[in-house]
C-alpha positions as CSV (number, residue, x, y, z in Angstrom):
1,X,20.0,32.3,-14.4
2,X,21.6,28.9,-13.4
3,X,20.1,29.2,-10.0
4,X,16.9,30.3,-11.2
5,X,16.5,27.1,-13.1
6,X,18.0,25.1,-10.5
7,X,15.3,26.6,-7.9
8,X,12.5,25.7,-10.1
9,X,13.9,22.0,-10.7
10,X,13.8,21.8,-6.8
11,X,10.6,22.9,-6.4
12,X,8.9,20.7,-9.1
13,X,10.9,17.9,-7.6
14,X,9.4,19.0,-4.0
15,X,5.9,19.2,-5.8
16,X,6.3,15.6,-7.2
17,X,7.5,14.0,-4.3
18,X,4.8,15.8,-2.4
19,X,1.9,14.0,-4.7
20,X,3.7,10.4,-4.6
21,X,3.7,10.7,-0.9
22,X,-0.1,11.9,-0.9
23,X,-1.6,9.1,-2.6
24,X,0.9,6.5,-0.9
25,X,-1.7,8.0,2.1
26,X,-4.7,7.9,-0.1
27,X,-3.8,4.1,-1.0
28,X,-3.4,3.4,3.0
29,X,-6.5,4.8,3.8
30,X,-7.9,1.9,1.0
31,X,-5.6,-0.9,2.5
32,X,-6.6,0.0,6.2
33,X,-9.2,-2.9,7.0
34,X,-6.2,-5.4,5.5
35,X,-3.3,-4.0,8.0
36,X,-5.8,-3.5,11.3
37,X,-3.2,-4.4,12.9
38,X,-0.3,-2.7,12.0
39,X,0.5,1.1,13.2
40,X,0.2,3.2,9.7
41,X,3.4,5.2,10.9
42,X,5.4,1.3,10.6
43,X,4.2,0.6,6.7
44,X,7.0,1.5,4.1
45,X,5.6,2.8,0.9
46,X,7.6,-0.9,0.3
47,X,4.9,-2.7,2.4
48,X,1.9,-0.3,1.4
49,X,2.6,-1.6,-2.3
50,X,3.3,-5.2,-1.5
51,X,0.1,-5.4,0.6
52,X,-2.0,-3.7,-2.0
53,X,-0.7,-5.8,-5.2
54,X,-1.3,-9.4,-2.7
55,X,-5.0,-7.8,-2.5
56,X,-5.4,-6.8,-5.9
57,X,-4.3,-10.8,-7.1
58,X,-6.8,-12.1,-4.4
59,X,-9.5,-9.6,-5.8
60,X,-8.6,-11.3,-9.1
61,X,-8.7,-15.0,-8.1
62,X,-12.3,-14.6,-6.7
63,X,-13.3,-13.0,-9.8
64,X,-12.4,-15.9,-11.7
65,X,-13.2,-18.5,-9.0
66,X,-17.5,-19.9,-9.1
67,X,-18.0,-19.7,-5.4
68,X,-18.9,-15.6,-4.7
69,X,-18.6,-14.4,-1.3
70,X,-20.6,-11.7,-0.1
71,X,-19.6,-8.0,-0.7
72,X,-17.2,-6.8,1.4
73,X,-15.6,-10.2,2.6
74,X,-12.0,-10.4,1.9
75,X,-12.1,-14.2,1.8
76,X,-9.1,-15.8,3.5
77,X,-7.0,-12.8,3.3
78,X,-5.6,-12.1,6.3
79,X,-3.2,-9.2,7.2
80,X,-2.1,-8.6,11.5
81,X,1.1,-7.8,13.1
82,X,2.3,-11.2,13.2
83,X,1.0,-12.7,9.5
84,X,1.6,-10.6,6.3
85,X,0.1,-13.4,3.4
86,X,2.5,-16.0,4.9
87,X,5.7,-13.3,5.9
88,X,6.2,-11.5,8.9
89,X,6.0,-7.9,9.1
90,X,9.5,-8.1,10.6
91,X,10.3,-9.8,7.6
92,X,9.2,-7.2,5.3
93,X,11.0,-4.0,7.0
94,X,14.2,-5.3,5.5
């Protein structure tokens, strides 16, 4: 019986680590236009979080700012190989 149960806690734990890492794609897939620079393969669910909360807060701050930009625009948010809101992407790997 012990290694019945212990199969089945793997498997869930398989199963869950299975859905985290298929929306962490889903959520790249959103994020992509931000990172058009940056291979997929090099963002850490680390950076994949990071870049998506810095987009979220910027979403927010235009909401509550008077000037509207037109749909679509992400403003002065700017995300390439070289500039990750004001940190490298070297930087961040760490």
């Amino acid at each position: 019986m012990k290694i019945a149960k212990q199969r089945k806690i793997a498997k869930r734990e398989r199963e869950r680590c299975a859905t985290i890492n298929k929306e962490f794609d889903a959520l790249k897939g959103k994020i992509a236009f931000l990172t058009a620079g940056i291979p997929m393969k090099q963002l850490s669910k680390k950076m994949v979080l990071e870049i998506a909360t810095e987009y979220i807060t910027h979403l927010k701050k235009n909401l509550r700012s008077p000037s509207v930009e037109p749909a679509g625009s992400t403003g002065d948010l700017v995300v390439d190989d070289h500039d990750y809101f004001g940190t490298t992407v070297e930087a961040m790997s760490d």
